[in-house]
C-alpha positions in Angstrom: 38.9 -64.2 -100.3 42.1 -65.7 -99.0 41.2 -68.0 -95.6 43.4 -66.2 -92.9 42.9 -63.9 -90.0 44.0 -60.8 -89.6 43.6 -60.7 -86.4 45.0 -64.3 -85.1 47.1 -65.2 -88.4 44.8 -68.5 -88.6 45.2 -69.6 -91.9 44.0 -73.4 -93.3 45.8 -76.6 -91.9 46.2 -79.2 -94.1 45.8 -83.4 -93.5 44.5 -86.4 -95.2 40.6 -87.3 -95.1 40.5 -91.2 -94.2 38.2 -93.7 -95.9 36.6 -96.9 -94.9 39.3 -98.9 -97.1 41.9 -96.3 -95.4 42.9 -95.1 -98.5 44.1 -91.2 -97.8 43.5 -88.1 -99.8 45.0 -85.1 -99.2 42.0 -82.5 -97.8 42.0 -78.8 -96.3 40.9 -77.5 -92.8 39.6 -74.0 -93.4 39.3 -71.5 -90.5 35.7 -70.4 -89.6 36.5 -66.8 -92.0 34.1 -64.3 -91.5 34.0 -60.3 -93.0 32.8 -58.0 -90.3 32.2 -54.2 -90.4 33.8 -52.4 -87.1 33.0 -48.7 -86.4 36.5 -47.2 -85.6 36.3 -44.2 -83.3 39.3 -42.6 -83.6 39.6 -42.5 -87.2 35.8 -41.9 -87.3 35.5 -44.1 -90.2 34.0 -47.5 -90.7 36.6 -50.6 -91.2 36.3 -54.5 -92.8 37.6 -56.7 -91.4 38.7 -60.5 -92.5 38.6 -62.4 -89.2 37.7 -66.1 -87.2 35.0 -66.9 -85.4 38.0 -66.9 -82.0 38.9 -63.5 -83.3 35.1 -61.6 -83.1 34.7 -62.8 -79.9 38.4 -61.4 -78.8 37.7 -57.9 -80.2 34.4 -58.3 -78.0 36.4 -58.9 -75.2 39.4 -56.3 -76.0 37.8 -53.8 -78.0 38.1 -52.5 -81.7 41.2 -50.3 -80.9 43.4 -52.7 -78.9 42.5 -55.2 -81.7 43.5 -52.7 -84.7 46.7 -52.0 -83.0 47.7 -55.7 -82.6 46.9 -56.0 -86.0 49.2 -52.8 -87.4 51.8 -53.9 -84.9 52.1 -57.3 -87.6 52.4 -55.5 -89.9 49.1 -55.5 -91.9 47.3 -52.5 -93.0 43.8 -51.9 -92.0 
């Protein structure tokens, strides 16, 4: 499972983790991912959906529609 959003675009940032000694190594910030199962009413059919943590709670606040149409309107199929 890739780590973006589908909803937000988040995908992984990227930096150095910093020791004690201050050597660097290269490391990965991952995006909270999580799969969720949204009922979609007007195509009366169930969708999945890859999204962050940030983006279940904006489809709480804007609804499953407005959120599917912000996510064809990038250009990604659902």
């Amino acid at each position: 499972m890739s780590a973006h959003c589908q909803l937000t675009g988040r995908k992984p940032g990227f930096g150095k983790t910093v020791s004690h000694s201050h050597r660097r190594t290269p490391r990965r910030f991952d995006p909270n991912i999580q799969r969720k199962r949204y009922w979609l009413e007007s195509e009366g059919r169930h969708i999945r959906l890859t999204l962050s943590a940030r983006a279940v709670k904006t489809i709480d606040a804007i609804g499953i529609e407005a959120a599917v149409a912000r996510i064809r309107a990038r250009g990604e199929k659902v």
